[in-house]
TORFI-494274 format. One record per residue: residue number from 1; x negated, y, z negated of N, C-alpha, C in turn. Coordinates in steps of 0.2 Angstrom, whole numbers, plus 5000, padded with zeros to 4 digits. Each point is the difference from the previous one (the first is absolute). Layout:
# residues N
+-----+------+------+------+------+------+------+------+------+------+
|   i |  n.x |  n.y |  n.z | ca.x | ca.y | ca.z |  c.x |  c.y |  c.z |
+-----+------+------+------+------+------+------+------+------+------+
| NUM |    X |    Y |    Z |    X |    Y |    Z |    X |    Y |    Z |
...
+-----+------+------+------+------+------+------+------+------+------+
# end
This chain:
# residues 178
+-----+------+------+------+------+------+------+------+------+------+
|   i |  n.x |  n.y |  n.z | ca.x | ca.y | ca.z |  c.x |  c.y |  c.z |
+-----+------+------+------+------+------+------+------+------+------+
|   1 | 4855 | 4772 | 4842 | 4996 | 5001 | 5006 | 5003 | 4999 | 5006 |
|   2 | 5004 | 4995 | 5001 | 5004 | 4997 | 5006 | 5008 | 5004 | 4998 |
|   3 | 5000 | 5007 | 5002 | 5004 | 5004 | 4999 | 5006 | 4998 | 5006 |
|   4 | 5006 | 4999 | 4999 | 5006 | 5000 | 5008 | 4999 | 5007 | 5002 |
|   5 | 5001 | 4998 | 5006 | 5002 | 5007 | 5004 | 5008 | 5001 | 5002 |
|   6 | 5004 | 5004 | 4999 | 5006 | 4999 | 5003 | 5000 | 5000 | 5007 |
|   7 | 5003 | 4998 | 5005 | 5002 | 4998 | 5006 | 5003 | 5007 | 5002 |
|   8 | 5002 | 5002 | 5006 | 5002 | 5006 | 4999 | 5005 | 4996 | 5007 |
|   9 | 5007 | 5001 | 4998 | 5005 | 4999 | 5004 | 5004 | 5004 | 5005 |
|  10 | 5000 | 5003 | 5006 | 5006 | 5004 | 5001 | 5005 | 4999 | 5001 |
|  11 | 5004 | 5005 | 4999 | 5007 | 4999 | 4996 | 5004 | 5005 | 5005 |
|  12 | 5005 | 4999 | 5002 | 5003 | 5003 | 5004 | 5006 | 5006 | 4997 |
|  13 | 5003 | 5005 | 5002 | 5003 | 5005 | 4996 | 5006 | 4999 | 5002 |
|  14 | 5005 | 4999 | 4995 | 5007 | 4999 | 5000 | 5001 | 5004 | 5005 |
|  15 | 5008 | 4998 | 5006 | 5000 | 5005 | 5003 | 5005 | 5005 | 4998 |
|  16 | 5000 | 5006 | 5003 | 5005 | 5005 | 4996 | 5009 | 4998 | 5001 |
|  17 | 5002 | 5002 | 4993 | 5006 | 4998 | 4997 | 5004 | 5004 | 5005 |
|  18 | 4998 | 5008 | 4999 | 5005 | 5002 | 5005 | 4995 | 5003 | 5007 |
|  19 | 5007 | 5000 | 5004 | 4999 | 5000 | 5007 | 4999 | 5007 | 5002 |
|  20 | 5002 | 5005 | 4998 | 5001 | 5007 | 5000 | 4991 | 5004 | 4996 |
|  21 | 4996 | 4993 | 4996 | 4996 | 5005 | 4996 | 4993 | 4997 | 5008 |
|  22 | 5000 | 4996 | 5004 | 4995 | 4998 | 5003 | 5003 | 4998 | 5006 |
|  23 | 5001 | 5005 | 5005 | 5003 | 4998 | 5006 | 4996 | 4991 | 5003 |
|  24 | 5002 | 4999 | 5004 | 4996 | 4995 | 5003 | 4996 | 5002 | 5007 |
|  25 | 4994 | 4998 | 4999 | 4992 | 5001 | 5003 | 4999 | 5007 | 5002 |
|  26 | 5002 | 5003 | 4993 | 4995 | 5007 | 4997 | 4997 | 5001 | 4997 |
|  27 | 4994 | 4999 | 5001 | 4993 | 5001 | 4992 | 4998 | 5006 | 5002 |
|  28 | 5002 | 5006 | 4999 | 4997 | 5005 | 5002 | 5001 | 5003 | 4992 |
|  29 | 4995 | 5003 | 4998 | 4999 | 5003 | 4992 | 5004 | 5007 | 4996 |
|  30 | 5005 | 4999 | 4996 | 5004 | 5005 | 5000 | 4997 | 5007 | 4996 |
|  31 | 4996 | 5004 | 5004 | 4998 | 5004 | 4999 | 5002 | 5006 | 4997 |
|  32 | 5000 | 5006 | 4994 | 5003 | 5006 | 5001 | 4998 | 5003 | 5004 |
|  33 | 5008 | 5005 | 5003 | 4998 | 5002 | 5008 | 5004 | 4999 | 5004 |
|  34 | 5000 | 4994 | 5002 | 5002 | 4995 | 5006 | 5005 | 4999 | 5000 |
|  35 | 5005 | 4999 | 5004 | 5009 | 5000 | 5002 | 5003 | 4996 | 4994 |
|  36 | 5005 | 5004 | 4999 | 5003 | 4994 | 4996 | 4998 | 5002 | 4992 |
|  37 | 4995 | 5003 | 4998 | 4999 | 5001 | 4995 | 5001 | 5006 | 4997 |
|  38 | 5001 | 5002 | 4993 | 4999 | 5008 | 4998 | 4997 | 5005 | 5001 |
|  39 | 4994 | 4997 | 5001 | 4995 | 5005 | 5002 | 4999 | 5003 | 5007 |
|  40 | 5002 | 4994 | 5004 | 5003 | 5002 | 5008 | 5005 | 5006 | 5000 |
|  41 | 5006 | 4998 | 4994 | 5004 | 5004 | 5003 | 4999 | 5007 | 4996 |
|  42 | 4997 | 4999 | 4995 | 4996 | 5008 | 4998 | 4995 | 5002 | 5005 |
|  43 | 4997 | 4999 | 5005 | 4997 | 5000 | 5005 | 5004 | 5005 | 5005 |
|  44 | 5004 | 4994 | 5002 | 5005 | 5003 | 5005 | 5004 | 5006 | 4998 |
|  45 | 5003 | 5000 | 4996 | 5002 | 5007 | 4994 | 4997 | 5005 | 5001 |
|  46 | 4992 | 5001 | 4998 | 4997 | 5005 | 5002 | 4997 | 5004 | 5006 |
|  47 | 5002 | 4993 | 5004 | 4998 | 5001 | 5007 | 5005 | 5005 | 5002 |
|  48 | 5005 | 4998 | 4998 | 5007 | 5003 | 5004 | 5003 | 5009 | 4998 |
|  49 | 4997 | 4997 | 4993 | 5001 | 5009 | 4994 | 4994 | 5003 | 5003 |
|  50 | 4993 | 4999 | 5002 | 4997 | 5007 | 5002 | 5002 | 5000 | 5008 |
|  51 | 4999 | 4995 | 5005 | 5004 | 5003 | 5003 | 5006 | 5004 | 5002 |
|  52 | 5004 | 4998 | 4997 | 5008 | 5005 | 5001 | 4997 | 5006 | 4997 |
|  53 | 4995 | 5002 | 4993 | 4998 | 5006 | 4998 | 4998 | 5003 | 5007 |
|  54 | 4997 | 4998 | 5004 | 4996 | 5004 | 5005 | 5004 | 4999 | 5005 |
|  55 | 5005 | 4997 | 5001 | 5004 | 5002 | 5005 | 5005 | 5007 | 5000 |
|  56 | 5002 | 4998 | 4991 | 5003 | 5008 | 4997 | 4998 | 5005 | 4998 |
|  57 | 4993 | 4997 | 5002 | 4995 | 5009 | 5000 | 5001 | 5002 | 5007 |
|  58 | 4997 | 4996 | 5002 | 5000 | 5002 | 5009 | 5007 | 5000 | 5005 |
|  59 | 5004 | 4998 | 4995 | 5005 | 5004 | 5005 | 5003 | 5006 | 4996 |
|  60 | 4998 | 5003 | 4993 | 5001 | 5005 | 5000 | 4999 | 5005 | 5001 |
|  61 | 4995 | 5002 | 5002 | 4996 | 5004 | 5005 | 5006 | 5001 | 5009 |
|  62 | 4998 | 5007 | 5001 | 5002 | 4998 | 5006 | 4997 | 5002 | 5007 |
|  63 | 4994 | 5000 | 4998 | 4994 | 5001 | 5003 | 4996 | 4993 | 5003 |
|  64 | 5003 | 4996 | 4998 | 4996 | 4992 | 5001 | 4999 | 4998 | 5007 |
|  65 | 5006 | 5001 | 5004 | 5000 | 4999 | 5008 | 4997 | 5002 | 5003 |
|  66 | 4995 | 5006 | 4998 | 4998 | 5002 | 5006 | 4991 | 4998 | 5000 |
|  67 | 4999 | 4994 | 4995 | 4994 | 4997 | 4999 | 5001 | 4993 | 5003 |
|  68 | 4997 | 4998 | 5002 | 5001 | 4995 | 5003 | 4998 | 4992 | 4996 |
|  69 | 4995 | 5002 | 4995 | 4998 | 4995 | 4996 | 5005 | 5001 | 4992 |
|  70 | 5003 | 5004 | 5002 | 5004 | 5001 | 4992 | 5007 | 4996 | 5003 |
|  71 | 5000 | 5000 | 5005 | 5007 | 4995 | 5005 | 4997 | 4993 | 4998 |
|  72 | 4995 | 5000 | 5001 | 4998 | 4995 | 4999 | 4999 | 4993 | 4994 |
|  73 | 4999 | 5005 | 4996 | 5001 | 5000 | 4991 | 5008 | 4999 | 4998 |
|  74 | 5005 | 5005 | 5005 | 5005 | 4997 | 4998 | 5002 | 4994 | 5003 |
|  75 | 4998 | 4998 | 5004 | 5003 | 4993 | 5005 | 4996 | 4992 | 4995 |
|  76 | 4995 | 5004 | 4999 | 4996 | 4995 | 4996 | 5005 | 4999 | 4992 |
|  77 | 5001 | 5007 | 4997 | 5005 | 4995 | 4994 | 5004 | 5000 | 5001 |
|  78 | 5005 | 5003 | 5004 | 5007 | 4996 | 5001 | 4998 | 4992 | 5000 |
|  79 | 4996 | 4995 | 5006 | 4997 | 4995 | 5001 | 4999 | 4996 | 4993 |
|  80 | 4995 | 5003 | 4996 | 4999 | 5000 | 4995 | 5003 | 4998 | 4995 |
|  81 | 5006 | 5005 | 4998 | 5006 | 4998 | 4998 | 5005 | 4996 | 5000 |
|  82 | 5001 | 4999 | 5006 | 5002 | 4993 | 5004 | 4998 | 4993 | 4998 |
|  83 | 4995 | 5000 | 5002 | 4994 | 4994 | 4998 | 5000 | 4996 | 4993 |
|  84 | 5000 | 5007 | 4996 | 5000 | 4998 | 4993 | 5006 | 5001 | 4996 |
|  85 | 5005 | 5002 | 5002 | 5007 | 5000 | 4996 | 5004 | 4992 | 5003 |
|  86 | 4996 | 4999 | 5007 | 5005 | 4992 | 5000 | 4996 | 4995 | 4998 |
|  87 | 4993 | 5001 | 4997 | 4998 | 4996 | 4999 | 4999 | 5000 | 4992 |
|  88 | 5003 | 5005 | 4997 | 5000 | 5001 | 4993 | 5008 | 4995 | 5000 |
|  89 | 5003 | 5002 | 5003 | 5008 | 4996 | 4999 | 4999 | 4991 | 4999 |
|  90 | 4995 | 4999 | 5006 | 4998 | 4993 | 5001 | 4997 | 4998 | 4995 |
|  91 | 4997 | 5002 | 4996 | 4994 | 4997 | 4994 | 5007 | 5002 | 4992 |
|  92 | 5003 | 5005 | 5002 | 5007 | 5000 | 4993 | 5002 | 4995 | 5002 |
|  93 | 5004 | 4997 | 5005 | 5005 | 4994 | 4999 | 4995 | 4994 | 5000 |
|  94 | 4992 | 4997 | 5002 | 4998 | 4998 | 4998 | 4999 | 4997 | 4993 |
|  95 | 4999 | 5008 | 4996 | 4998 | 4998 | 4994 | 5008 | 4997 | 4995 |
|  96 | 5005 | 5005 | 5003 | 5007 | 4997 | 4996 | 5001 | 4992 | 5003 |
|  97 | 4999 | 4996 | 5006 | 5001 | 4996 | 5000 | 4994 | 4993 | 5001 |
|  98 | 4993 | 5002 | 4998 | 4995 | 5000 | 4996 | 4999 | 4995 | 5007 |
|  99 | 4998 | 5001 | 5006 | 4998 | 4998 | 5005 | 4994 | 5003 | 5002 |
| 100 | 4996 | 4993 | 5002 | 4994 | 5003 | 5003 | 5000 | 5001 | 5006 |
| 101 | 4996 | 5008 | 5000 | 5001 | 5003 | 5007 | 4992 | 4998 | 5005 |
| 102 | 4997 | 4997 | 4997 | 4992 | 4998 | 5003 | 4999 | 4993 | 5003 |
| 103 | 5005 | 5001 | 5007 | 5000 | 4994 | 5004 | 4995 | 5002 | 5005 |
| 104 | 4998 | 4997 | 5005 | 4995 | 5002 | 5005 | 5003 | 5007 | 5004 |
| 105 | 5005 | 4999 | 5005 | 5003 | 5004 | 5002 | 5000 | 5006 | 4998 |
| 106 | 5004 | 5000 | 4994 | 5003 | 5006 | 4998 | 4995 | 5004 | 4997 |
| 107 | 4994 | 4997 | 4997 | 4991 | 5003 | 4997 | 4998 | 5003 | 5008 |
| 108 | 5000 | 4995 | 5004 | 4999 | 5005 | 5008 | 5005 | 5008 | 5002 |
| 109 | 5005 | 4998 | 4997 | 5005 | 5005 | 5004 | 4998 | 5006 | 4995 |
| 110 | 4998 | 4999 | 4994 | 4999 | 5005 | 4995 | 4991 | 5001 | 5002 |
| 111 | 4998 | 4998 | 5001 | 4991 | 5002 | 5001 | 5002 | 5004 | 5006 |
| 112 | 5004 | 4999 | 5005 | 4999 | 5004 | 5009 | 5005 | 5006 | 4997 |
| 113 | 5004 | 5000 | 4998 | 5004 | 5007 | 4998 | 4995 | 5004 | 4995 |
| 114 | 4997 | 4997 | 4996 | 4997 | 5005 | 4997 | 4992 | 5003 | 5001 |
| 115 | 4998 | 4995 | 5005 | 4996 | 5003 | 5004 | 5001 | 5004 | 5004 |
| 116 | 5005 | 5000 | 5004 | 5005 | 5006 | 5003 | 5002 | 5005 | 4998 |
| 117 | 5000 | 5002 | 4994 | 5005 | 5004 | 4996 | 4991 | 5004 | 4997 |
| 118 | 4998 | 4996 | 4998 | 4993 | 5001 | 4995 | 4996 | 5006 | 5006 |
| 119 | 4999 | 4996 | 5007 | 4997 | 5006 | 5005 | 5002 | 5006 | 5001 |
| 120 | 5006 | 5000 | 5001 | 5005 | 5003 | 5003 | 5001 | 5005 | 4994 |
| 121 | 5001 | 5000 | 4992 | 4998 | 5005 | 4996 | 4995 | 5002 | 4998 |
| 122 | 4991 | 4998 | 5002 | 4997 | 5002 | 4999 | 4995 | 5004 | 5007 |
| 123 | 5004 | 4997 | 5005 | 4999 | 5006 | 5002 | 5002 | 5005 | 5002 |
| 124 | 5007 | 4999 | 5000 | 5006 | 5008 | 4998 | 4997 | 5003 | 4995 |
| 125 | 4997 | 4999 | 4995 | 4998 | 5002 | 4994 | 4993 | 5005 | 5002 |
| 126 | 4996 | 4995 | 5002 | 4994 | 5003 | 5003 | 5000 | 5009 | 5005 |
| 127 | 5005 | 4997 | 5003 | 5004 | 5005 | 5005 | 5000 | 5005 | 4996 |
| 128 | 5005 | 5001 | 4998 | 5001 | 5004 | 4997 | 4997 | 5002 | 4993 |
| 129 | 4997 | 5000 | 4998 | 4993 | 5002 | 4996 | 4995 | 5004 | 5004 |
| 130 | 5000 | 4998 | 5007 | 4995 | 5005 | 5004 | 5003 | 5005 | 5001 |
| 131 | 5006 | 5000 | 5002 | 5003 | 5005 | 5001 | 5002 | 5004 | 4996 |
| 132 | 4999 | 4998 | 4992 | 5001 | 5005 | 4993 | 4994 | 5003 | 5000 |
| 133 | 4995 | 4997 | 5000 | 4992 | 5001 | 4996 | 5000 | 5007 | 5010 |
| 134 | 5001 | 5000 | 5005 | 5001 | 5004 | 5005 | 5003 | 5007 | 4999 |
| 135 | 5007 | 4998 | 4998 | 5004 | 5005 | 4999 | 4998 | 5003 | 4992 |
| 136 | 4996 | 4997 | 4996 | 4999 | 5004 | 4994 | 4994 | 5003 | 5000 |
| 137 | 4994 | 4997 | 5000 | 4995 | 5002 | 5000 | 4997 | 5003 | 5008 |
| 138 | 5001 | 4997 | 5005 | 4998 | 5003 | 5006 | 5002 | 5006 | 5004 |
| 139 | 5008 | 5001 | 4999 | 5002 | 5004 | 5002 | 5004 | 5006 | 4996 |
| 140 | 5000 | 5000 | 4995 | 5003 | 5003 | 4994 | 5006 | 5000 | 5000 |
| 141 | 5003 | 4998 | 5002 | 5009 | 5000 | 5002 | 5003 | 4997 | 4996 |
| 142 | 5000 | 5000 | 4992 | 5003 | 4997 | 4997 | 5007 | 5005 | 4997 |
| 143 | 4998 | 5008 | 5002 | 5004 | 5003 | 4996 | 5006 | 5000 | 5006 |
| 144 | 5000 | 4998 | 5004 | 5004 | 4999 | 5006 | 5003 | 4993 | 5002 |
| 145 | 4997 | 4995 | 4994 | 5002 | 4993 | 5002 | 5002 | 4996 | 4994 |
| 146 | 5003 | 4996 | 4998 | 5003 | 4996 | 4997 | 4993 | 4996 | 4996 |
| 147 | 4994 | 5002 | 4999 | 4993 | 4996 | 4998 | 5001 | 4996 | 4993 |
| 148 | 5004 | 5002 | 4997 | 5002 | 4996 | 4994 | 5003 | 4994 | 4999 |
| 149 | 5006 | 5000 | 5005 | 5004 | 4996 | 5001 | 4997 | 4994 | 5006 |
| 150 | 4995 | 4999 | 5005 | 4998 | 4999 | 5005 | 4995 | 4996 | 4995 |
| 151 | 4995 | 5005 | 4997 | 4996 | 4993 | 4994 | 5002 | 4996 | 4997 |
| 152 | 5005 | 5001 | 4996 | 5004 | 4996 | 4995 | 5002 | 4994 | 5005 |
| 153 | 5004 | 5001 | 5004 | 5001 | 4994 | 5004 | 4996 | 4996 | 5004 |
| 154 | 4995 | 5004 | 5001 | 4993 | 4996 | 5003 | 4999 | 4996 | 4994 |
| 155 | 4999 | 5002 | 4994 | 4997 | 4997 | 4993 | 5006 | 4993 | 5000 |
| 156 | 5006 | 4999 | 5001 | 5005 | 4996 | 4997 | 4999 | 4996 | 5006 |
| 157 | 4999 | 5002 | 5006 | 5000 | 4995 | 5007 | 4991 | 4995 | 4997 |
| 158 | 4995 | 5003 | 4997 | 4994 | 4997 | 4999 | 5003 | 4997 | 4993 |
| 159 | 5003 | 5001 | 4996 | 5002 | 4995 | 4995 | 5007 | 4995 | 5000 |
| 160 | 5003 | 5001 | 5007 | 5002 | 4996 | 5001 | 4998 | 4993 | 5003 |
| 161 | 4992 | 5002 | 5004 | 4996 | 4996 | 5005 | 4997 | 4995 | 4994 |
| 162 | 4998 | 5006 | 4995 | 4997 | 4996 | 4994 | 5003 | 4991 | 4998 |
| 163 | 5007 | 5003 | 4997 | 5005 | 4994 | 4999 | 5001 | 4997 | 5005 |
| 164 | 5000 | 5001 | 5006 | 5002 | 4994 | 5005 | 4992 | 4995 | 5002 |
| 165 | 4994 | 5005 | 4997 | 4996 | 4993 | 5001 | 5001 | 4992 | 4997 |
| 166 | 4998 | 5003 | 4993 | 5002 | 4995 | 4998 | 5004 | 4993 | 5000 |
| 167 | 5005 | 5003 | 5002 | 5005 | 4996 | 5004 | 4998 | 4995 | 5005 |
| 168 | 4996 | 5006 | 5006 | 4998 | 4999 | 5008 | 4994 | 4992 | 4996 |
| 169 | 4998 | 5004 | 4996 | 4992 | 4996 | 5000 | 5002 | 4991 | 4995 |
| 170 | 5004 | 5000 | 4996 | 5003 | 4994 | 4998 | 5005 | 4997 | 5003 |
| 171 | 5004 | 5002 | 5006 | 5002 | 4996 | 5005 | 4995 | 4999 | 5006 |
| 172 | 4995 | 5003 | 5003 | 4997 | 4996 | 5003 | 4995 | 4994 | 4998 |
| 173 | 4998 | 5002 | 4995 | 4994 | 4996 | 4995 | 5004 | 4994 | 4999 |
| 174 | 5006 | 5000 | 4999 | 5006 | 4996 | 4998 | 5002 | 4993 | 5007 |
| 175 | 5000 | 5005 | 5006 | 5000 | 4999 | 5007 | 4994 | 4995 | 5002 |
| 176 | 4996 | 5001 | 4998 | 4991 | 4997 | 5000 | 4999 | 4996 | 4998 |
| 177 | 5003 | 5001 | 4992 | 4996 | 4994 | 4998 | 5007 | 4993 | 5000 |
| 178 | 5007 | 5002 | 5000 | 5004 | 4993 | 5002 | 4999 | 4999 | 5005 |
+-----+------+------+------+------+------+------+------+------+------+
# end
């Protein structure tokens, strides 16, 4: 009947052995995705593969310049391309020398570039998608225009946007809640 109760102690967590696996006053949660991980830099990878696809549609073409928002699509991934190629570099030597990349800063400097980067191809994207869905359907002009090659790069500039959310939205969530 007079059963013990156990006491319940706190207990404190060893601290980490190495210095490299817990930087010191970072508790931010190592999420897939996020800088510095695999899944970041398969992120970034694909960011950087469809936009160069859409930049080597659209500059194949030689009709592009005289649209204004197809300029504009290409300004967006070169940019784009930019963006994610040094930051695919940044997350490889990361991972080879297994450094965490999610200090306050650097999760800031990653959340504002890629909300810059994220607008910037979505609405180059957008752009130019009126201008396809105009020059295809509204004006008949496809047998005079490049319509094939103008969507497909529209298509790689919105699936590019796609993989940079993710990104976007786990560095600022990242940003918020440390």
């Amino acid at each position: 009947m007079f059963a013990s109760r156990p006491a319940v102690h706190p207990v404190e967590a060893p601290p980490p052995t190495d210095p490299v696996e817990q930087p010191r006053g970072v508790l931010m949660k190592d999420l897939p995705g996020m800088p510095g991980t695999p899944g970041g830099l398969g992120l970034r990878l694909a960011q950087f593969v469809f936009a160069a696809v859409a930049l080597a549609v659209m500059a194949s073409t030689n009709d592009f310049p005289s649209v204004t928002s197809f300029c504009f699509l290409v300004a967006a991934a070169i940019l784009q391309c930019l963006w994610s190629f040094s930051l695919a570099i940044v997350d490889i030597y990361a991972l080879l020398v297994k450094r965490c990349l999610r200090n306050r800063r650097a999760v800031c400097l990653f959340a504002i570039g890629d909300g810059i980067t994220a607008a910037l191809t979505f609405s180059a994207a957008c752009a130019s998608s009126g201008i396809t869905v105009l020059i295809d359907n509204d004006l008949d002009l496809c047998s005079e225009n490049h319509c094939a090659s103008f969507e497909s790069a529209t298509a790689m500039a919105f699936l590019s946007w796609f993989a940079l959310s993710p990104s976007f939205l786990l560095n600022f969530w990242s940003m918020a809640s440390g």
